[in-house]
MDAnalysis code that builds the backbone (N, CA, C; Angstrom):
import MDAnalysis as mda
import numpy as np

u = mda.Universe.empty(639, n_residues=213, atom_resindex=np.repeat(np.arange(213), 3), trajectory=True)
u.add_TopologyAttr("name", ["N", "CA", "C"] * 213)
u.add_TopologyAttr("resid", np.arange(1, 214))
u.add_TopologyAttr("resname", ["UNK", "UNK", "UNK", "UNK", "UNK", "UNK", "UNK", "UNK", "UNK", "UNK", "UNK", "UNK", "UNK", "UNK", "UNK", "UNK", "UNK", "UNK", "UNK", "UNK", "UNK", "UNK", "UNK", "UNK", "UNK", "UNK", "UNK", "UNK", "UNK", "UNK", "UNK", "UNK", "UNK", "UNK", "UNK", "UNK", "UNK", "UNK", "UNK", "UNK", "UNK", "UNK", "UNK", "UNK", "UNK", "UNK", "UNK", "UNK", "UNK", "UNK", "UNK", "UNK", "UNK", "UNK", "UNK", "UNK", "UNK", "UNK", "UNK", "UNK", "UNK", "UNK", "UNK", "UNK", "UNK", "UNK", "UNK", "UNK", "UNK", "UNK", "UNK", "UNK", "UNK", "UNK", "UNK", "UNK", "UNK", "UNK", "UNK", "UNK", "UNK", "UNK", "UNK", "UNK", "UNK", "UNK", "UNK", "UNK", "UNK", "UNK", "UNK", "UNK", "UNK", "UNK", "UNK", "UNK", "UNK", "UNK", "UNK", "UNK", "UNK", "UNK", "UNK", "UNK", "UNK", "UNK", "UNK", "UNK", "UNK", "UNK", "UNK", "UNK", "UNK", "UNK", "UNK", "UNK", "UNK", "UNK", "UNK", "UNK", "UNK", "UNK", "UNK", "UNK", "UNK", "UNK", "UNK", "UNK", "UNK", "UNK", "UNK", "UNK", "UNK", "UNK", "UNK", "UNK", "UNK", "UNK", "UNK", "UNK", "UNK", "UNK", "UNK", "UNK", "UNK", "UNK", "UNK", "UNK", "UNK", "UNK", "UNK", "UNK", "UNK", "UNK", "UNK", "UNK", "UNK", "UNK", "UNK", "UNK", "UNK", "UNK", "UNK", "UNK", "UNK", "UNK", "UNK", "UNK", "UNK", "UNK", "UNK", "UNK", "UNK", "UNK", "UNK", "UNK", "UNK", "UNK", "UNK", "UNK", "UNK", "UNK", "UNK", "UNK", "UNK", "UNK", "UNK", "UNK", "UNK", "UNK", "UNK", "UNK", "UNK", "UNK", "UNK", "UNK", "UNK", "UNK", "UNK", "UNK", "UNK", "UNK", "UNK", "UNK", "UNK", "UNK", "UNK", "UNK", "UNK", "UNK", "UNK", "UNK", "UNK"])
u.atoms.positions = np.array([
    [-233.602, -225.304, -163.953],
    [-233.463, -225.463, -162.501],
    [-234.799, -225.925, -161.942],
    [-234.570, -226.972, -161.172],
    [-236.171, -227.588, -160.544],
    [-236.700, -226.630, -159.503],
    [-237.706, -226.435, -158.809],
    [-238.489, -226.094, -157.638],
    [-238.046, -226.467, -156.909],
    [-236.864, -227.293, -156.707],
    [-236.493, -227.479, -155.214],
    [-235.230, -226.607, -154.985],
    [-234.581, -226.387, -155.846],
    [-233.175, -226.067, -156.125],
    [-233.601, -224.525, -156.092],
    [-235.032, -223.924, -156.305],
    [-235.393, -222.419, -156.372],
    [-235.795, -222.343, -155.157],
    [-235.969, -223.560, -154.163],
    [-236.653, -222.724, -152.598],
    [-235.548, -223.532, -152.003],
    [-234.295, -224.103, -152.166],
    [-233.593, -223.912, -151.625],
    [-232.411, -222.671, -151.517],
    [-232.608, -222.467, -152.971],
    [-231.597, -220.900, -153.210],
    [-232.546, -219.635, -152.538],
    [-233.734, -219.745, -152.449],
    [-234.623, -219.108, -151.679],
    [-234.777, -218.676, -150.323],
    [-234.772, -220.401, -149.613],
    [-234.093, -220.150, -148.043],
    [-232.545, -219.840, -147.592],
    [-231.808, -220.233, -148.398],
    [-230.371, -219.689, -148.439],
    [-230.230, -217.801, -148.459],
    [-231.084, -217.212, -149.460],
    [-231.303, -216.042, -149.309],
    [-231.400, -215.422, -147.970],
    [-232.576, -215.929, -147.963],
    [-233.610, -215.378, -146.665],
    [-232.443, -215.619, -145.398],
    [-231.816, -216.757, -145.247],
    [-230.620, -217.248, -143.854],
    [-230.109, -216.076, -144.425],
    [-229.273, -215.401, -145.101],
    [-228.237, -214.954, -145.315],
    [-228.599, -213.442, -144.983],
    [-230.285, -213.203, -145.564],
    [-230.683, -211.485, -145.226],
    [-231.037, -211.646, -143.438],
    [-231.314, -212.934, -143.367],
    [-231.299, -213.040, -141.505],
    [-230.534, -212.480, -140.826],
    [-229.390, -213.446, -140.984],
    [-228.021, -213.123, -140.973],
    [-227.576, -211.658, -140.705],
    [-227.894, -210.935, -141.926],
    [-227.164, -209.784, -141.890],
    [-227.974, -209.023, -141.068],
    [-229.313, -208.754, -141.071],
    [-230.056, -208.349, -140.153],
    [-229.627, -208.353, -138.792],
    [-229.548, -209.555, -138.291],
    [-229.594, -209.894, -136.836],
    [-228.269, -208.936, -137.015],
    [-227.091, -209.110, -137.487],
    [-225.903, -208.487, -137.027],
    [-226.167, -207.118, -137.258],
    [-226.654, -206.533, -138.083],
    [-226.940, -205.584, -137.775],
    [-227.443, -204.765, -136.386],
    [-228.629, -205.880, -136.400],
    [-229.211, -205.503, -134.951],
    [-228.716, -205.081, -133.942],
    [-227.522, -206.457, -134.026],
    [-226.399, -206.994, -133.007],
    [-225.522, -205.788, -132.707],
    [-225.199, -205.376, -133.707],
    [-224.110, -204.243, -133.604],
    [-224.867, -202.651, -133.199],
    [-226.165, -202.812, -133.677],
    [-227.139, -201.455, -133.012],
    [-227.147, -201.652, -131.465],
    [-227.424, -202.734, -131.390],
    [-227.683, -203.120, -129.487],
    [-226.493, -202.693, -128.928],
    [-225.068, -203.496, -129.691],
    [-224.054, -203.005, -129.023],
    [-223.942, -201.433, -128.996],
    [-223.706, -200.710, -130.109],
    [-223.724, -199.313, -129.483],
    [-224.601, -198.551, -128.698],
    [-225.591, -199.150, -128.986],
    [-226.867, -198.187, -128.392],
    [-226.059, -198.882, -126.810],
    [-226.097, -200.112, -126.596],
    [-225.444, -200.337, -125.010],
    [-224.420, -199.192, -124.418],
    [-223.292, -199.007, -125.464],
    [-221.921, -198.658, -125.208],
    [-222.714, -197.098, -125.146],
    [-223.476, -196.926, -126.045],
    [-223.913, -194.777, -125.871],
    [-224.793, -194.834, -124.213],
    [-225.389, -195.773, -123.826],
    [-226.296, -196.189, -122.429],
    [-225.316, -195.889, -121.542],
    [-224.701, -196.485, -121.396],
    [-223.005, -197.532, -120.595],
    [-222.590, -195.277, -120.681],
    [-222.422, -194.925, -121.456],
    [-221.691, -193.625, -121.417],
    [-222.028, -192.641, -121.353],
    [-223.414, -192.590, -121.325],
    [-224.178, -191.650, -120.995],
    [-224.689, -191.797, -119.358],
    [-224.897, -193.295, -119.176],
    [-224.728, -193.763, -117.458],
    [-223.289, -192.956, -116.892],
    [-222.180, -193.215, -117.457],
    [-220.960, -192.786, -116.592],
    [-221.164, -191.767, -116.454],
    [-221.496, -190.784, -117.989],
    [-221.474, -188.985, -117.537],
    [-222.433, -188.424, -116.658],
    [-223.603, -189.289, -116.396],
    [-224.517, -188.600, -115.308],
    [-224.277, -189.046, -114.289],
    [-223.340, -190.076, -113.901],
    [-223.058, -190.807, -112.549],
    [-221.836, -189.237, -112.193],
    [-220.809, -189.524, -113.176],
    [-219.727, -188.515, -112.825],
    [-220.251, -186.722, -112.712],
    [-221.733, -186.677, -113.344],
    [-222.029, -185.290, -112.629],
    [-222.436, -185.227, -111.537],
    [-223.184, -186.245, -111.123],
    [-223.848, -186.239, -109.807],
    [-222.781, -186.462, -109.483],
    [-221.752, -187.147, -109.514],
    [-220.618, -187.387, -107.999],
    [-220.012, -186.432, -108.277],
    [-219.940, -185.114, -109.437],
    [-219.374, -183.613, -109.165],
    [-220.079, -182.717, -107.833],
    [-221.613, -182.967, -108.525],
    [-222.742, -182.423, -107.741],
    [-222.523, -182.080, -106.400],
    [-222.543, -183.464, -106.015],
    [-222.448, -184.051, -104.706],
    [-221.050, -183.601, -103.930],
    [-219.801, -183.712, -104.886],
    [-218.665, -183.610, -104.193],
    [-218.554, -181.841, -103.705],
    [-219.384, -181.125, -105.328],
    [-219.347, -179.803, -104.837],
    [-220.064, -179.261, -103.262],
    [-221.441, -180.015, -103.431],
    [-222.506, -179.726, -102.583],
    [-222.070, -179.801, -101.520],
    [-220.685, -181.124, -101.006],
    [-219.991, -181.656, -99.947],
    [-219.102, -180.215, -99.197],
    [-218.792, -179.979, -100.577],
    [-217.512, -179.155, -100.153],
    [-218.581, -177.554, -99.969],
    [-219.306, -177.039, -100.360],
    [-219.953, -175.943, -100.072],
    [-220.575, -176.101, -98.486],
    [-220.920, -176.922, -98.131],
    [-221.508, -177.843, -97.105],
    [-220.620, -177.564, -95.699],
    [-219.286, -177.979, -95.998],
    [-218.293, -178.179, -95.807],
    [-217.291, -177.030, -95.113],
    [-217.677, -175.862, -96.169],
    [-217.210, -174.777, -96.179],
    [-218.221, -173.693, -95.338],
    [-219.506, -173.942, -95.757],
    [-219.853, -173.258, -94.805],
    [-220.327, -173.532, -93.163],
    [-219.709, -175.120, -93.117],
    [-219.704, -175.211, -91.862],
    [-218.577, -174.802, -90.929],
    [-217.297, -174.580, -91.852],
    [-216.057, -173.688, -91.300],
    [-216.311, -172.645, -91.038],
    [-216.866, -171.788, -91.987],
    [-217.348, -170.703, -91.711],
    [-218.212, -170.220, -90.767],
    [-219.217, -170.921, -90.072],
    [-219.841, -171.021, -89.217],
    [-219.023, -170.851, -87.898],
    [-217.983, -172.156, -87.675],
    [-217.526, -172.341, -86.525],
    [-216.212, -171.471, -86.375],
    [-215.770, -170.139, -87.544],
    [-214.921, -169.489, -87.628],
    [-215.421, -168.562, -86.770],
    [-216.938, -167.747, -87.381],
    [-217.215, -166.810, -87.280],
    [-218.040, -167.158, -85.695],
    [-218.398, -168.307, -85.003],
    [-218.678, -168.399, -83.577],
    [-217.270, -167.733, -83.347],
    [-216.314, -168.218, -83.369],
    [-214.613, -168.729, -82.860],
    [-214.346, -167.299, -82.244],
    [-214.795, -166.391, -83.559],
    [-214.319, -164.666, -83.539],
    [-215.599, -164.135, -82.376],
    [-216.928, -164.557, -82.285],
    [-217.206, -163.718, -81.652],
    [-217.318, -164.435, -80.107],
    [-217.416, -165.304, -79.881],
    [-216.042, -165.726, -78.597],
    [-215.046, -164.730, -78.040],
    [-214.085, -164.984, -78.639],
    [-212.846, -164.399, -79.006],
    [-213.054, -162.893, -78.591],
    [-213.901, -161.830, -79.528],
    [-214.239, -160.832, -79.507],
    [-214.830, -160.453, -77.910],
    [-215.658, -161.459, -77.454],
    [-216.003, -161.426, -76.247],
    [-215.187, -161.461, -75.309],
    [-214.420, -162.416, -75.006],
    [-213.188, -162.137, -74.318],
    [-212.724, -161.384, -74.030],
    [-211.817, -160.698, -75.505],
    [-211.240, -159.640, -75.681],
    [-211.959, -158.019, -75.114],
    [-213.276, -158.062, -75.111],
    [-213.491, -157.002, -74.689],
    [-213.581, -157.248, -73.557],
    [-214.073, -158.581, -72.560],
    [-214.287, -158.285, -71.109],
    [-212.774, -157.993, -70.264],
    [-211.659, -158.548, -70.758],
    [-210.315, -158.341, -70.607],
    [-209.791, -156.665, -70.791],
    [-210.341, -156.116, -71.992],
    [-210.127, -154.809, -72.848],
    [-210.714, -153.955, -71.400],
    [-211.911, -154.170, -70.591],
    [-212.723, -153.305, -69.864],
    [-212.687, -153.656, -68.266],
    [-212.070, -154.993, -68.028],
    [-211.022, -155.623, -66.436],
    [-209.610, -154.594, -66.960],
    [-209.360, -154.590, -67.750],
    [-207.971, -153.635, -67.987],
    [-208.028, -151.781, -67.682],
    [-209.305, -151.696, -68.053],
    [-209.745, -150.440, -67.652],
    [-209.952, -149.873, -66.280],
    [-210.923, -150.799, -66.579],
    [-211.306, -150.381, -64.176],
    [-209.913, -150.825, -63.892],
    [-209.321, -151.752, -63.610],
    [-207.552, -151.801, -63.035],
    [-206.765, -150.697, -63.452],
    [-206.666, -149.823, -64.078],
    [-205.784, -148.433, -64.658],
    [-206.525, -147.240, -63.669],
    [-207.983, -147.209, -64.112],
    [-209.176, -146.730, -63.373],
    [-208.694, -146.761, -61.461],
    [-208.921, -148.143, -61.073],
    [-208.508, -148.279, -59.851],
    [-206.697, -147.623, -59.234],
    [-206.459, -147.738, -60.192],
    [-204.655, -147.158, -59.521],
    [-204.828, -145.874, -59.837],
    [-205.681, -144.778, -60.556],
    [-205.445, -143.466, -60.504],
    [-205.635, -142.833, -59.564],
    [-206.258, -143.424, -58.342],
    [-205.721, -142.243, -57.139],
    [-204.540, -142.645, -56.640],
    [-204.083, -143.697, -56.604],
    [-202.593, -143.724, -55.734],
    [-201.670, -142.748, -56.899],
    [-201.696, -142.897, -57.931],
    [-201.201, -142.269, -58.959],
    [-200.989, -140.857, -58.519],
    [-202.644, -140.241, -58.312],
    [-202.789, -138.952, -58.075],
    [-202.295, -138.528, -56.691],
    [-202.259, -139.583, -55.663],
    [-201.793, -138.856, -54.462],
    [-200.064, -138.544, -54.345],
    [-199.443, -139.906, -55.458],
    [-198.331, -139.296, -56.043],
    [-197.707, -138.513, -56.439],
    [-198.597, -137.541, -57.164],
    [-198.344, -136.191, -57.646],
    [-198.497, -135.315, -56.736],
    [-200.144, -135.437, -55.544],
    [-199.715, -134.392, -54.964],
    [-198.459, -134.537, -54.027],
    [-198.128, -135.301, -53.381],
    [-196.685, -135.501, -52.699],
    [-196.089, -134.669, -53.693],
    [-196.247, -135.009, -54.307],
    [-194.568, -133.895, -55.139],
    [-194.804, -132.550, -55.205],
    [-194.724, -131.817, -53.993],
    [-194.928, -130.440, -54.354],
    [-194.618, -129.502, -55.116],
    [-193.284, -129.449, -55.721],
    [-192.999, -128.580, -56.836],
    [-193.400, -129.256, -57.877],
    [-194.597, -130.227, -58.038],
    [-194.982, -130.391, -59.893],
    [-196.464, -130.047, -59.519],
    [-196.925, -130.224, -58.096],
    [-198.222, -130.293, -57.772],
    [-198.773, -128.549, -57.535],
    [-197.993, -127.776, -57.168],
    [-198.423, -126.705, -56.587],
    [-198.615, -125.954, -58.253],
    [-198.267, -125.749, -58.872],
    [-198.478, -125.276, -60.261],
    [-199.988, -125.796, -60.808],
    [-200.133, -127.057, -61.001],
    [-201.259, -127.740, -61.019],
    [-202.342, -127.265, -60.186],
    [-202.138, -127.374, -58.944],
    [-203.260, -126.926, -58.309],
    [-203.887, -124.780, -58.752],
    [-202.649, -124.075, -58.628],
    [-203.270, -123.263, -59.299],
    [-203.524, -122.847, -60.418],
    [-203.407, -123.914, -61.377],
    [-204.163, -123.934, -62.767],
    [-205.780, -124.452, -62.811],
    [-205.516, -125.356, -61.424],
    [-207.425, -125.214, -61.372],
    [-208.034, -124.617, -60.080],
    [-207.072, -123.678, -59.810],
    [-208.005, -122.773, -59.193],
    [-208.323, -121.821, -59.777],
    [-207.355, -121.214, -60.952],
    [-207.610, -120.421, -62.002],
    [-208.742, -120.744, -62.973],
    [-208.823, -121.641, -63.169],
    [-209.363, -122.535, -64.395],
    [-211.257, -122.382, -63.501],
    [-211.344, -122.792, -62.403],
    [-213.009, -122.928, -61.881],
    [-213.229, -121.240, -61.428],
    [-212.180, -120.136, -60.999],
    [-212.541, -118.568, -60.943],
    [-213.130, -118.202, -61.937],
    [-212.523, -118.475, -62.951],
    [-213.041, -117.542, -64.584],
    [-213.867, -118.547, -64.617],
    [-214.621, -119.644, -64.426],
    [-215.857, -120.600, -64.631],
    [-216.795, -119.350, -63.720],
    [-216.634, -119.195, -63.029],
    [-217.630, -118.531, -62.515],
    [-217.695, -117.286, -62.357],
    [-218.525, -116.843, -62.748],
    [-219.037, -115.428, -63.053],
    [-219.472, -114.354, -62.170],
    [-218.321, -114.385, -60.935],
    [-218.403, -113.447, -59.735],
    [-217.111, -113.152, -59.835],
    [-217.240, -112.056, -58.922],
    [-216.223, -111.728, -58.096],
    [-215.640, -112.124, -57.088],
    [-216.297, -112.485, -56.122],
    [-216.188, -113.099, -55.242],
    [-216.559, -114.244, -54.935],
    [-215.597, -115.163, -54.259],
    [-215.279, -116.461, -54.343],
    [-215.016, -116.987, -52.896],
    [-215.364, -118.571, -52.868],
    [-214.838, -119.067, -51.566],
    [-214.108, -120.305, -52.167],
    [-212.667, -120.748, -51.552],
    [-211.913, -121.697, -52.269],
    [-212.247, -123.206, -50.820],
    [-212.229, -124.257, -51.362],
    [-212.039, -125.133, -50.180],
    [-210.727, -125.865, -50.644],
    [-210.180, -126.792, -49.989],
    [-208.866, -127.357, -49.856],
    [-209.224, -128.668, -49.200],
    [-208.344, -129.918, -49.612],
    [-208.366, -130.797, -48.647],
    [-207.438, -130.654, -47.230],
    [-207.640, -131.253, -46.334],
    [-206.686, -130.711, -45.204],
    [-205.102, -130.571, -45.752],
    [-204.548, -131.545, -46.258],
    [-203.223, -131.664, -46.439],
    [-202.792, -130.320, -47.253],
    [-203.687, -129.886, -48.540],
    [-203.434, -128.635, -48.317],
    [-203.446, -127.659, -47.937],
    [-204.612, -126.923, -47.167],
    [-204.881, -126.506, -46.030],
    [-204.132, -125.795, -45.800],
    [-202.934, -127.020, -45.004],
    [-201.903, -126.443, -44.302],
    [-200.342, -126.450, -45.118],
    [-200.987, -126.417, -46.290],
    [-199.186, -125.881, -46.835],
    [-199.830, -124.674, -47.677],
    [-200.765, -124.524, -47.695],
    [-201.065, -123.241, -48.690],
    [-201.909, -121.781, -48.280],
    [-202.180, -122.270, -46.297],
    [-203.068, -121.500, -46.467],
    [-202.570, -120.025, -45.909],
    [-201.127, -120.091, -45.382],
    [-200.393, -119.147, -45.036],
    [-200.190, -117.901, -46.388],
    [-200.214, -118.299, -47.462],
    [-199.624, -117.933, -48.915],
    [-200.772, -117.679, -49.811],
    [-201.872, -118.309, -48.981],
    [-203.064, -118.264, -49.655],
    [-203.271, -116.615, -50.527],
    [-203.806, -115.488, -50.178],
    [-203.596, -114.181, -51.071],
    [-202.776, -114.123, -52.124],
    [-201.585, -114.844, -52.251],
    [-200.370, -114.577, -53.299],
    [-200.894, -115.554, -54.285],
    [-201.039, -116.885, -53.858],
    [-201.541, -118.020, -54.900],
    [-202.940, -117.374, -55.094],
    [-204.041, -116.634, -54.754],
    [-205.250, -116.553, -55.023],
    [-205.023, -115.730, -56.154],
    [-203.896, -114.189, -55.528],
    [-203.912, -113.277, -56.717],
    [-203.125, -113.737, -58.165],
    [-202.511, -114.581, -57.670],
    [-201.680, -115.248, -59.396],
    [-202.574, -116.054, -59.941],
    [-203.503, -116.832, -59.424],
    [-204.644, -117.505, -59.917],
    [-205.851, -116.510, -60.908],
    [-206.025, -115.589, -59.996],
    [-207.346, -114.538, -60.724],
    [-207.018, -113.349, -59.876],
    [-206.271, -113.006, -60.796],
    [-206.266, -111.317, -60.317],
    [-207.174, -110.320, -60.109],
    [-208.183, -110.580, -60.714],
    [-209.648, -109.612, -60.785],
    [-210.716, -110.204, -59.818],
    [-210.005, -111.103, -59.073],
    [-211.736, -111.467, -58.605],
    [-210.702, -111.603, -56.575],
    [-211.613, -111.826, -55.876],
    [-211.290, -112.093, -54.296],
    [-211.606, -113.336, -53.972],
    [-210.475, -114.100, -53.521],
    [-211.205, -115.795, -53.383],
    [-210.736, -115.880, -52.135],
    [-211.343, -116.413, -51.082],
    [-211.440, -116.545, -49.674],
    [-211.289, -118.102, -49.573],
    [-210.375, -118.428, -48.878],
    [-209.719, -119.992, -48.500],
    [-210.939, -119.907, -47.544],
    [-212.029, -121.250, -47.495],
    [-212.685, -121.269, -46.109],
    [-211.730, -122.549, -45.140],
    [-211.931, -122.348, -44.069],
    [-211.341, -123.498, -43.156],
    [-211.853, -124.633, -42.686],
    [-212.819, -124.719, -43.791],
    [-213.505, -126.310, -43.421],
    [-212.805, -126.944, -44.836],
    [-212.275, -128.071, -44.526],
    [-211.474, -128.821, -45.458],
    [-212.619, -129.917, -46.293],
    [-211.871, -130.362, -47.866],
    [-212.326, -131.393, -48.030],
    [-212.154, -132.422, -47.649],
    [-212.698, -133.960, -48.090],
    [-212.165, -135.058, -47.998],
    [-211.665, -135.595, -49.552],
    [-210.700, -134.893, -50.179],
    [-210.722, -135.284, -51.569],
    [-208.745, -135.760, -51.445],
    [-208.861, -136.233, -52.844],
    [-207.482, -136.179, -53.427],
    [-206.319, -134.782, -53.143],
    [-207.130, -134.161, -53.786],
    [-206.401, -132.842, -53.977],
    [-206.957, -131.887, -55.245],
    [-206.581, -130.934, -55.830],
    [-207.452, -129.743, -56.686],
    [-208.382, -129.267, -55.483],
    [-208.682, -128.208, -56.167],
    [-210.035, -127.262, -54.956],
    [-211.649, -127.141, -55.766],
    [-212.405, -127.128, -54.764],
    [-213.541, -126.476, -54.743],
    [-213.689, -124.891, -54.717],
    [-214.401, -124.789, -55.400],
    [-214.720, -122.887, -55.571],
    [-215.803, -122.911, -55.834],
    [-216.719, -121.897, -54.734],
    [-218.060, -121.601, -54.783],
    [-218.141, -119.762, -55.031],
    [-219.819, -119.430, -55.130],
    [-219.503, -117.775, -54.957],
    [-219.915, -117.664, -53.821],
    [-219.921, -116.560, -53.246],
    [-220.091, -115.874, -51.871],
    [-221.423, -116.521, -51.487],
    [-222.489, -116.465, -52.303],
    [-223.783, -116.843, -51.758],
    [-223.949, -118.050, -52.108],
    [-223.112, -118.735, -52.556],
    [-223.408, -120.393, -52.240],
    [-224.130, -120.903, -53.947],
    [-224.741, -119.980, -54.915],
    [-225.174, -120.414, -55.728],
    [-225.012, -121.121, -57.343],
    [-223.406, -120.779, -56.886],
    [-222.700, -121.815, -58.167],
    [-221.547, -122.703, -57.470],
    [-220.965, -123.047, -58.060],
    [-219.989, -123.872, -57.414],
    [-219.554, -125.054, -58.636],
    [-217.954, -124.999, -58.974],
    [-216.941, -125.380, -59.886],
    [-216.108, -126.533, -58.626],
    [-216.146, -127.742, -59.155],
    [-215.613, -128.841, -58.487],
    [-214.342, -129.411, -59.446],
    [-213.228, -128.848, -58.834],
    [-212.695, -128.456, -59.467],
    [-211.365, -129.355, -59.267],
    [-212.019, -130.689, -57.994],
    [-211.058, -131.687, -57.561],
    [-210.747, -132.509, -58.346],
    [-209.922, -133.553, -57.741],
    [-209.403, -134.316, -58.807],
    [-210.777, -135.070, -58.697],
    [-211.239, -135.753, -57.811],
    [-212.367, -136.443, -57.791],
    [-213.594, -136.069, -59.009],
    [-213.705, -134.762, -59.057],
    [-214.966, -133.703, -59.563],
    [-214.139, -133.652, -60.944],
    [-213.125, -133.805, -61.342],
    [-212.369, -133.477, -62.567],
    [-212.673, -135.385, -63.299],
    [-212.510, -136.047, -62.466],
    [-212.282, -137.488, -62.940],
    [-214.664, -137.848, -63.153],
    [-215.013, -137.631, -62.173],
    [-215.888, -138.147, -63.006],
    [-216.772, -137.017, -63.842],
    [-216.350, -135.784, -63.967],
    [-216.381, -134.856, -65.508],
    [-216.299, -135.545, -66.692],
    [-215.101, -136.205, -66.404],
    [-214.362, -136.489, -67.704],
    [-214.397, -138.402, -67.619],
    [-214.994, -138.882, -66.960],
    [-215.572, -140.303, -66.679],
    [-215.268, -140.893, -68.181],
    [-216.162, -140.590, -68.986],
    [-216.314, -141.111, -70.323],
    [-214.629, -140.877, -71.080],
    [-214.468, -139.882, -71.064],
    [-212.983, -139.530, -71.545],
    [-212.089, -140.005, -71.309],
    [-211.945, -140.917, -69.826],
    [-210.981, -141.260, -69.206],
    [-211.097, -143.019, -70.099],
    [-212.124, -143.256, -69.545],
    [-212.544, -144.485, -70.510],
    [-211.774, -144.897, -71.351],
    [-211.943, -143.825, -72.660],
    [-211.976, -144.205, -73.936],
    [-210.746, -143.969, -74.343],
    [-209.526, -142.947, -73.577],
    [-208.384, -143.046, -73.692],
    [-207.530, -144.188, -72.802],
    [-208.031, -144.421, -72.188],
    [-207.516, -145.798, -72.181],
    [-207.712, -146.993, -72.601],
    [-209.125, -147.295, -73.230],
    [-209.590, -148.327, -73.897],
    [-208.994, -148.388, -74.996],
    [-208.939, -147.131, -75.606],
    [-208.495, -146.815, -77.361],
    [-207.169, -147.753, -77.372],
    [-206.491, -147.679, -77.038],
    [-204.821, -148.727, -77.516],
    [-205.291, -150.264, -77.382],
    [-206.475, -150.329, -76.435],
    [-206.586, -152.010, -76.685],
    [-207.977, -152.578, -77.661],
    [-208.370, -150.930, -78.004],
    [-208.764, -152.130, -79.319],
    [-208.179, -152.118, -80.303],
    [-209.302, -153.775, -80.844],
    [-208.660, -154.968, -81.907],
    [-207.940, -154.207, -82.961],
    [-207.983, -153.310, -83.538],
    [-206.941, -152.379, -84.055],
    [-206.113, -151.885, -83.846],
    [-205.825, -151.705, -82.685],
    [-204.616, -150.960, -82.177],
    [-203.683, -152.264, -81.935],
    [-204.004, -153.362, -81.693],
    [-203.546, -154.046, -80.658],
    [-202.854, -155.413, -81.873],
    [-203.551, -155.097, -83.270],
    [-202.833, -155.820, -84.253],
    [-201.831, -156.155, -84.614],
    [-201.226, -157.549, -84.940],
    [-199.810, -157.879, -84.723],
    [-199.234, -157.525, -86.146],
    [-198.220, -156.885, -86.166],
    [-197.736, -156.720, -87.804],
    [-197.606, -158.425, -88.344],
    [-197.720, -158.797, -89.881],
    [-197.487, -159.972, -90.294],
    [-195.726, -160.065, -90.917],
    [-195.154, -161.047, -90.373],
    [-193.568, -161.289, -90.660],
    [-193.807, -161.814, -91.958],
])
């Protein structure tokens, strides 16, 4: 074989290890592209998880935000309504009460349960009762009989200066130094707070809860 025929079988080699090389290459580039290309998608598709989560947490706690304004709104309302509902119940208990006393056979029992009730409060014997006018004059004829069924042990003296009240009595002792207010007026703001809260109690947000159908 001549020297030409050995560096042509020579460069024929060499084309052919080219050859395979480059494709080699060729086919490294391609995957290494296609692992690029797919490793690009999976970090694109976490960040657009990321993001979609971050959206929706975002999202959520901006509901939450404008829920929890919504309620204490709401809550506000509800109580200035809850406590306009009060003073209005508040405001009708004296017509209420002058109701009752009109009714003399439910009222006259009543009244000497607190005339009984402020005698034994006070720690004499002797007593002075006051009255508003209206009773005055339906009780003061009878007065001794209602005093002694009231407190049998003690002496209570009707004076004849009247109140200006609802109705219930005042009872002082002889010397002026105690004294049981024992009116409806003197009974209502005693019990001020009490009155309150039994009527507030049914309208709160608990009480006032709708069953779910």
């Amino acid at each position: 074989m001549s020297e030409a025929d050995d560096i042509s079988g020579l460069e024929a080699a060499l084309a052919e290890r080219a050859r395979k090389l480059s494709a080699e290459h060729l086919a490294g580039g391609n995957q290494a592209r296609e692992r690029i290309l797919a490793e690009t998608r999976q970090r694109l598709h976490i960040d657009e998880e990321r993001e979609v989560l971050a959206a929706k947490a975002q999202a959520e706690r901006a509901y939450l935000q404008r829920v929890q304004a919504a309620e204490l709104d709401l809550r506000a309302v509800l109580d200035r309504l809850r406590w306009e509902l009060v003073h209005a119940v508040l405001a009708r208990l004296p017509t209420q009460l002058e109701e009752q006393v009109a009714d003399e056979p439910c009222y006259h029992p009543l009244l000497l349960a607190y005339l009984r009730e402020a005698a034994q409060a006070i720690e004499r014997d002797e007593l002075v009762a006051q009255l508003n006018r209206r009773d005055w004059e339906r009780f003061h004829q009878n007065w001794e009989t209602l005093a002694r069924q009231a407190a049998p042990g003690k002496r209570i003296t009707l004076a004849t200066e009247t109140l200006d009240s609802i109705g219930g009595v005042l009872v002082v002792s002889r010397d002026g130094n105690i004294r049981f207010d024992n009116t409806f007026e003197g009974r209502m703001e005693r019990q001020d707070e009490t009155l309150r809260g039994a009527i507030a109690e049914p309208l709160e947000p608990h009480a006032m809860e709708m069953p779910h159908g």
